[in-house]
C-alpha positions as a printed Julia matrix, in Angstrom:
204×3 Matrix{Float64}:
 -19.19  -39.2   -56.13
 -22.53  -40.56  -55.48
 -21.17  -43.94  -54.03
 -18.95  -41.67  -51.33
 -22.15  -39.6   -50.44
 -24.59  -42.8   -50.03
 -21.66  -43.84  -48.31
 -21.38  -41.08  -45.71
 -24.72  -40.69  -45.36
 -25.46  -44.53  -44.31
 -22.03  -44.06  -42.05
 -23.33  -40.81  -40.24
 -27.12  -42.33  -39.88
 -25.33  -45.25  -38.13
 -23.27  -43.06  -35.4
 -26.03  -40.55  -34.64
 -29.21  -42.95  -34.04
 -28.16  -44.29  -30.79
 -29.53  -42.75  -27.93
 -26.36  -40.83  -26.44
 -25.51  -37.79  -24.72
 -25.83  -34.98  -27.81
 -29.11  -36.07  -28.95
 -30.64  -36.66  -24.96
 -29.34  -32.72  -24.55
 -31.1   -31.49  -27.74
 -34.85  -33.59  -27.86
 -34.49  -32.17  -24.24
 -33.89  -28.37  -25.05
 -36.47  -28.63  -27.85
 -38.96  -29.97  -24.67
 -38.35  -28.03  -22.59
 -38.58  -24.42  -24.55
 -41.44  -22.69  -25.42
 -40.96  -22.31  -28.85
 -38.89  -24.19  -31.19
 -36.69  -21.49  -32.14
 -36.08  -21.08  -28.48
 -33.95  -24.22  -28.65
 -32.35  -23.27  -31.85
 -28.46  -22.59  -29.9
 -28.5   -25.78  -28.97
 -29.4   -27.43  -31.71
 -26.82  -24.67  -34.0
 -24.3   -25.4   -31.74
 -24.44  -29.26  -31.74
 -24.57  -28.99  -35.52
 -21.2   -26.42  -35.86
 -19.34  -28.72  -33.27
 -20.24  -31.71  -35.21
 -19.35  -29.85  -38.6
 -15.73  -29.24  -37.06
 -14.96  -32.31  -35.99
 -15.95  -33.64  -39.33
 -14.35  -31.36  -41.26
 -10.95  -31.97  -38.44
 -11.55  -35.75  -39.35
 -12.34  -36.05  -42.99
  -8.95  -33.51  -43.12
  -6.86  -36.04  -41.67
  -6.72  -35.04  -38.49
  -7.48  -38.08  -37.04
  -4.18  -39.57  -37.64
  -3.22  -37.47  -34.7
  -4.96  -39.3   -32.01
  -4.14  -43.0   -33.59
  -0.75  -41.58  -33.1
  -1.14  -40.47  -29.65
  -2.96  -42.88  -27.83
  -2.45  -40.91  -24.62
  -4.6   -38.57  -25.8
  -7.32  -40.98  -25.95
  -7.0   -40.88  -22.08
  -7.79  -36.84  -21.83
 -10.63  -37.34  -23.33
 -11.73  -40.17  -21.23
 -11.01  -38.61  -17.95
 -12.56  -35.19  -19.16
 -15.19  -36.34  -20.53
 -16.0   -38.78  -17.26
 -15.99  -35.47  -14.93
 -17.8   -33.66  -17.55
 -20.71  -36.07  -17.64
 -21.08  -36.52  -13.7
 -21.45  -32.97  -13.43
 -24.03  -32.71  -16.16
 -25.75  -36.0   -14.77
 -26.34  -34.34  -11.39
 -27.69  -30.68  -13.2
 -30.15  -32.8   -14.86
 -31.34  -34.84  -12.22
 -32.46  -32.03  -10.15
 -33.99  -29.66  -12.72
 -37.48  -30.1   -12.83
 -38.99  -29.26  -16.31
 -41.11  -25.64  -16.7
 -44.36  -25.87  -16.52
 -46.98  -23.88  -18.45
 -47.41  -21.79  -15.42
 -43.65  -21.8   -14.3
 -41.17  -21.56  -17.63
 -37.88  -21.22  -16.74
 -36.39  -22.92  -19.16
 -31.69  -22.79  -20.03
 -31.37  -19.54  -21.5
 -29.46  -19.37  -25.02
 -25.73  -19.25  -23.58
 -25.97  -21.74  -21.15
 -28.0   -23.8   -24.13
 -24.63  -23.21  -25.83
 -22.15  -23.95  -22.89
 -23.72  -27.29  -22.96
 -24.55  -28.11  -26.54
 -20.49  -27.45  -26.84
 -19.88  -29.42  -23.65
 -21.29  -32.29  -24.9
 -20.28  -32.4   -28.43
 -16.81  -31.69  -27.77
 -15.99  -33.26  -23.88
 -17.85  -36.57  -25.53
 -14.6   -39.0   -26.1
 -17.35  -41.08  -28.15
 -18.59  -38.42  -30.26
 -14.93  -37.55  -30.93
 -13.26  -41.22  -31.34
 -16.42  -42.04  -33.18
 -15.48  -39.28  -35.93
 -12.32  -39.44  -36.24
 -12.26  -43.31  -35.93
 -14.66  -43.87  -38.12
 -15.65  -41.33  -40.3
 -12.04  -40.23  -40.84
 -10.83  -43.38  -41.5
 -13.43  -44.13  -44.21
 -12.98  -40.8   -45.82
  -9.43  -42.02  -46.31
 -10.53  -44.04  -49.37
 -11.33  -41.05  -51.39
  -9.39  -37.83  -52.68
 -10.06  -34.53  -53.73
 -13.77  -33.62  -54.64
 -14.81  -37.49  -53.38
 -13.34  -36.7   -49.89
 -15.18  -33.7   -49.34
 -18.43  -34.73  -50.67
 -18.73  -37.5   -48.35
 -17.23  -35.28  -45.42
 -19.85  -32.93  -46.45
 -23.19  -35.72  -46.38
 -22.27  -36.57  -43.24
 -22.74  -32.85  -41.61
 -25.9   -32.42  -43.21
 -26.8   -35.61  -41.32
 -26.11  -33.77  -38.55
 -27.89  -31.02  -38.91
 -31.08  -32.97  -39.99
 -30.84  -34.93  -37.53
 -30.77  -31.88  -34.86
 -33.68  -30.19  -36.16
 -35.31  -33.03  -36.12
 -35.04  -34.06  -32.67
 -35.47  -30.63  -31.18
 -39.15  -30.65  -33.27
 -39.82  -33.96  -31.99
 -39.23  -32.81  -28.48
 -40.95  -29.63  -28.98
 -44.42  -32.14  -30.08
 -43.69  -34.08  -26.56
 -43.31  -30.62  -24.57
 -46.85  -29.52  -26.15
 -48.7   -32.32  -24.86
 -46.69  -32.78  -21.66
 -48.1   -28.86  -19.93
 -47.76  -29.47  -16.53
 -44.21  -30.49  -16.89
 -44.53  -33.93  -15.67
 -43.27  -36.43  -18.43
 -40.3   -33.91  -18.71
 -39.18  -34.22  -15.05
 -39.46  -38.16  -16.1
 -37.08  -37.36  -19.03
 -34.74  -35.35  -16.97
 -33.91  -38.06  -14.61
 -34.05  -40.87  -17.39
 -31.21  -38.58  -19.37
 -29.64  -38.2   -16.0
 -29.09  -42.3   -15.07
 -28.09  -42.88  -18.83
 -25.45  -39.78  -18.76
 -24.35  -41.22  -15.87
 -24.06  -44.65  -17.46
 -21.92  -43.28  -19.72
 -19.94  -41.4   -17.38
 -18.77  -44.78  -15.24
 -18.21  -46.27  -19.06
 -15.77  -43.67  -19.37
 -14.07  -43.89  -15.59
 -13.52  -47.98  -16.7
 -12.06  -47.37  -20.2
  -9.79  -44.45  -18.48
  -8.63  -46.52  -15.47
  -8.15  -49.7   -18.01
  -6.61  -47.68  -20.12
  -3.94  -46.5   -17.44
């Protein structure tokens, strides 16, 4: 049991380090809020939707889309259109201030969090592909130990990155390294989104 845990956990450290659309969303929440536990949805809901789709993947759901390969296309296109529209929010929000907070308010937080976690064809193809896939090579107790090191990767990792953007948000009061980090998130979302449009169209 210990090899399939080591396992996961080396597995799930290796998908969640690169920079990518989930983890720009959360170190910018935890930024952005006042507090920490202000940008606690996001960083819950990140964590449940990556919990599901691990759970979905390590229960061998992700037979299902090697099966279907069209589906591999929704996600693309969705995902694409998704992105854009997320790309353009960020890129003309300007971060709060210490004298003007206006921070994204818990559901929207959520809305997002969700949007990105589960519109994110590489989030998904990169769970099901891979962590799935591995977790094929154990059964029973094995299976679910390893599925279960690899959420609380997730959720580490979260809490993590919302603190560490809470520490840049302290020192950055007047809001100006933020509006930096907005449109920096916003060029690399939209990186991702023409990624997407090519591996859709190509995949026509």
């Amino acid at each position: 049991m210990l090899g399939a845990i080591i396992h996961a956990v080396l597995l799930a450290l290796g998908l969640i380090l690169p920079l990518g659309v989930q983890n720009v969303f959360v170190f910018n929440q935890g930024a952005s809020q006042s507090r920490f536990r202000n940008a606690l949805p996001a960083v819950i809901t990140a964590g449940v939707c990556d919990t599901i789709l691990i759970a979905l993947a390590v229960g061998g759901v992700s037979l299902v889309l090697q099966r279907f390969l069209w589906l591999t296309n929704v996600l693309y296109a969705a995902g694409c259109l998704f992105l854009l529209y997320m790309a353009w929010t960020l890129w003309r929000s300007k971060a709060a201030s210490s004298g003007e907070s206006q921070p994204m308010l818990p559901k929207r937080q959520m809305i997002f969090a969700a949007s990105v976690s589960l519109l994110n064809p590489h989030a998904i193809l990169d769970t099901v592909g891979v962590i799935g896939t591995s977790s094929l090579q154990y059964d029973g107790v094995e299976r679910w130990a390893f599925g279960l090191a690899a959420v609380s990767v997730s959720w580490i990792w979260f809490i993590g990155l919302a603190m560490a953007g809470r520490l840049v948000g302290r020192m950055d009061s007047e809001g100006r390294f933020g509006t930096v980090l907005n449109k920096i998130s916003a060029l690399i979302i939209l990186g991702l989104a023409i990624y997407m449009a090519i591996n859709f169209i190509t995949g026509m």
